[in-house]
C-alpha positions as CSV (number, residue, x, y, z in Angstrom):
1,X,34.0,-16.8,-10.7
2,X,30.2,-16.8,-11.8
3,X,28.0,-14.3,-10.5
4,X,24.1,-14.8,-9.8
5,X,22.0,-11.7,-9.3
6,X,20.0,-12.6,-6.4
7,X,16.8,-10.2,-5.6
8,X,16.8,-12.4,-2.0
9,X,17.0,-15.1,-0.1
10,X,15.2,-16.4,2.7
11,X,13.8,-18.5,5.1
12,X,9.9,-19.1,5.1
13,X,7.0,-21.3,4.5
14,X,5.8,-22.1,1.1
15,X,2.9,-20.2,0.3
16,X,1.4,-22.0,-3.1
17,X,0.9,-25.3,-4.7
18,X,2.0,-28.6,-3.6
19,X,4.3,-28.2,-1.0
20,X,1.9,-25.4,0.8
21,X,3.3,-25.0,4.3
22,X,6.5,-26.8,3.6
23,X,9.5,-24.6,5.1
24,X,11.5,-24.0,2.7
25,X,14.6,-21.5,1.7
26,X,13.9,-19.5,-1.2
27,X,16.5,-18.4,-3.8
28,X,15.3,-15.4,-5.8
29,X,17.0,-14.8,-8.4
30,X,16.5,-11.1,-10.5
31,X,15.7,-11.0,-13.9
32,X,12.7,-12.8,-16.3
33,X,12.4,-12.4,-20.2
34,X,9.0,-12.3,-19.4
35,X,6.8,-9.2,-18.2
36,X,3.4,-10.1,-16.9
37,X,1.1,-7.7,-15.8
38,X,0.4,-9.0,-12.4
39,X,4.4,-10.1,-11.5
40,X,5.1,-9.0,-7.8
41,X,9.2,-8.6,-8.0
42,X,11.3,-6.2,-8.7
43,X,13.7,-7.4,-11.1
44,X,15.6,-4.4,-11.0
45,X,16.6,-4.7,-7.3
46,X,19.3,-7.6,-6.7
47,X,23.0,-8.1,-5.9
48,X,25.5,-10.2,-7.4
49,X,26.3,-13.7,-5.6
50,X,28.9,-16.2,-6.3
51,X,27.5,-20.0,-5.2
52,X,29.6,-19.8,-2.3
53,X,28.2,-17.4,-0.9
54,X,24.4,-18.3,-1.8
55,X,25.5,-21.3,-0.2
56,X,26.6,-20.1,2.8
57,X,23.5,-18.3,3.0
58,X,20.9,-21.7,2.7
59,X,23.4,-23.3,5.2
60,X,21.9,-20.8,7.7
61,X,18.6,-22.3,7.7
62,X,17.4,-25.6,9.2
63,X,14.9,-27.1,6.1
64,X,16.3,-28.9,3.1
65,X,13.8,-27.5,0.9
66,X,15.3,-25.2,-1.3
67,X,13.6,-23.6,-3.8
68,X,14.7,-21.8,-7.1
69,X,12.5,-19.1,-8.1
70,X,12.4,-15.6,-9.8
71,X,11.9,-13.9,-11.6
72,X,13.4,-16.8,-14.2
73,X,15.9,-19.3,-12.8
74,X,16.6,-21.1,-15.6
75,X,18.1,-17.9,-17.0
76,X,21.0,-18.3,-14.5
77,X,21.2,-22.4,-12.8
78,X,23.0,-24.8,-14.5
79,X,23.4,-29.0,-13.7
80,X,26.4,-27.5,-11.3
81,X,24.3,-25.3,-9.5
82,X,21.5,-27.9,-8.1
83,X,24.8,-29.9,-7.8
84,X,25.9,-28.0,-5.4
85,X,22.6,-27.8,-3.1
86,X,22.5,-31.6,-3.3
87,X,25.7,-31.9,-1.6
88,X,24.3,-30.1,1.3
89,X,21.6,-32.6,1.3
90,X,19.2,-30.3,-0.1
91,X,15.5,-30.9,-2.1
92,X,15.9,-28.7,-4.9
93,X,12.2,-27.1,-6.2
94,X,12.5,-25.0,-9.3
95,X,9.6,-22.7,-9.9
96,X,9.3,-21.8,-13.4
97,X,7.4,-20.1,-16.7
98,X,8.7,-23.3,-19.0
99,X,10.2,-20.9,-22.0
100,X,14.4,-22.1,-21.0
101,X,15.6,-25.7,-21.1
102,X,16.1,-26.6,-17.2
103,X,19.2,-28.6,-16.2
104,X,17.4,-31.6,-15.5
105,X,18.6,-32.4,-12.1
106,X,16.0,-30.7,-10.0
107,X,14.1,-33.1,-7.6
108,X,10.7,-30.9,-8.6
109,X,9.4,-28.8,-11.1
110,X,6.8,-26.6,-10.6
111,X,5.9,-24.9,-14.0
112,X,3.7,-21.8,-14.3
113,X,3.4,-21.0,-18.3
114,X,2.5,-17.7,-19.3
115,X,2.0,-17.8,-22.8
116,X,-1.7,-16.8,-22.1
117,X,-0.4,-13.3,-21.1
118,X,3.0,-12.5,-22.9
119,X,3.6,-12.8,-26.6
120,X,7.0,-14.8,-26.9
121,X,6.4,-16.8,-24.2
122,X,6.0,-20.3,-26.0
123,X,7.1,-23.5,-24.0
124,X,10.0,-25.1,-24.6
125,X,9.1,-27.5,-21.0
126,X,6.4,-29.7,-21.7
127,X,6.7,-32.0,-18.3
128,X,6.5,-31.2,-15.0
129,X,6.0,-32.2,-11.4
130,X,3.1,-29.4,-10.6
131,X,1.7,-27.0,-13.4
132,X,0.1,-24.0,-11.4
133,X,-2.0,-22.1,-13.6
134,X,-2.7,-18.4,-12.7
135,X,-6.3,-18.1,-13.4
136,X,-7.2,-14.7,-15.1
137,X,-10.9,-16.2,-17.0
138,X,-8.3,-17.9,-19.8
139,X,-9.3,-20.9,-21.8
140,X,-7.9,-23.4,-19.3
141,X,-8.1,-26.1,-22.5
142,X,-4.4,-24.8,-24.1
143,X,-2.9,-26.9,-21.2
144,X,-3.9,-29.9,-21.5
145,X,-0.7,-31.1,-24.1
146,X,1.4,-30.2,-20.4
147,X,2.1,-33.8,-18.7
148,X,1.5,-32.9,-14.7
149,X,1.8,-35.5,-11.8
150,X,-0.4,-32.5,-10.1
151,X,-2.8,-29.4,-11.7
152,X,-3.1,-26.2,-9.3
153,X,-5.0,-23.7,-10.2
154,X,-4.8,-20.2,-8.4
155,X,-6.5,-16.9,-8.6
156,X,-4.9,-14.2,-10.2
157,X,-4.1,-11.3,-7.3
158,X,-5.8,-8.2,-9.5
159,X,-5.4,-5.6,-6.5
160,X,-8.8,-5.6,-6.6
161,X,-11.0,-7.3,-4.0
162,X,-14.2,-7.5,-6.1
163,X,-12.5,-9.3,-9.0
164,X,-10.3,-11.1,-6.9
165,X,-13.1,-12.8,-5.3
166,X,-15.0,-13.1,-8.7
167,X,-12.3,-15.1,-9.8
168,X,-11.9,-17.1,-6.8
169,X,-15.7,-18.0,-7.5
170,X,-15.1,-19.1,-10.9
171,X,-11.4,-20.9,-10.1
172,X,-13.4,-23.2,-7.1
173,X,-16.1,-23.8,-9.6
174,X,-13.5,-25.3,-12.5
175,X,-11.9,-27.2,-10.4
176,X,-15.4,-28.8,-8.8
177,X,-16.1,-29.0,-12.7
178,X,-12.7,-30.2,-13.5
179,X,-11.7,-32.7,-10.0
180,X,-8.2,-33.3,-11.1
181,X,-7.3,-29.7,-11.3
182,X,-6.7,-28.4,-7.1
183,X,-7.5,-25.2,-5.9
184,X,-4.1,-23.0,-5.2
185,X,-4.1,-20.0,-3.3
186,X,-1.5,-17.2,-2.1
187,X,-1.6,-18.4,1.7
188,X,1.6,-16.8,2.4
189,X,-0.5,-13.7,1.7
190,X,-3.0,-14.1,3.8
191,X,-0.7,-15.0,6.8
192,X,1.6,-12.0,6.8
193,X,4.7,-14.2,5.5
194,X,6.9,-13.8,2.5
């Protein structure tokens, strides 16, 4: 039987993007073939799941908003996975860096390319439901071939409190600048939540 390596699962509010304040179950799965500089998981830390038992585990919680993050989840899902959440009535949201094919079944897409920070990271996802942008002074130009129902753009978390909040300054000022890109920000950070 398949095996996932799962860093976590649990039950929380959504801290980012769209569906800010949603409660939602988070699936986190271990592992990326990315390594950006300001990643906040462990990839080394996980155990190994079968779906039933990640399944058991989301049937604990009361939302139907699942979502599939990482590390990289298109690495491990497949079409049987989301599948599989949909027969327990469930909205599957995969959060992803774009570079893997996804399975195509998801009912949202939240894509967050990197290819700004990591060499090797080209796209291979060129539509999505949300594109959230991590905001480190980039040219924010080399997205605009990415189709997006929504654009999100959030501060990068530096550790530091000066240039976090010199980026903030510049990320509200695009987005006056720019009116169909949104403001994103960690929330779940600044509420004490996972």
């Amino acid at each position: 039987m398949k095996t996932y390596k799962i860093n976590e699962i649990f039950y929380s509010l959504q801290g980012e993007g769209y569906y800010t304040g949603t409660p939602a179950i988070f699936i986190r799965f271990s592992g990326c073939n990315l390594h950006c500089p300001y990643c906040d998981t462990d990839h080394s830390d996980g155990q190994l799941l079968t779906e039933p038992e990640i399944l058991e585990e989301v049937e604990k919680y009361p939302s139907q908003h699942v979502v599939l993050t990482g590390g990289e989840p298109s690495l491990f899902i497949d079409r049987e996975f989301i599948i599989s959440l949909h027969s327990l009535g469930k909205f599957v949201a995969i959060e992803t860096n774009g570079t893997h094919p996804l399975p195509g079944n998801a009912d949202w897409v939240t894509l967050s390319p990197k290819f700004d920070v990591q060499t090797g990271a080209e796209l291979s996802l060129r539509e999505c439901d949300e594109i959230k942008v991590i905001y480190h002074r980039q040219d924010m130009s080399i997205y605009s071939g990415i189709a997006a129902r929504h654009h999100f753009l959030q501060p990068c978390d530096t550790g530091d409190p000066e240039e976090n909040r010199r980026l903030l300054s510049e990320a509200i000022e695009f987005c006056k600048e720019h009116p169909h890109w949104r403001l994103s920000l960690q929330t779940h950070k600044f509420i004490g939540i996972r």
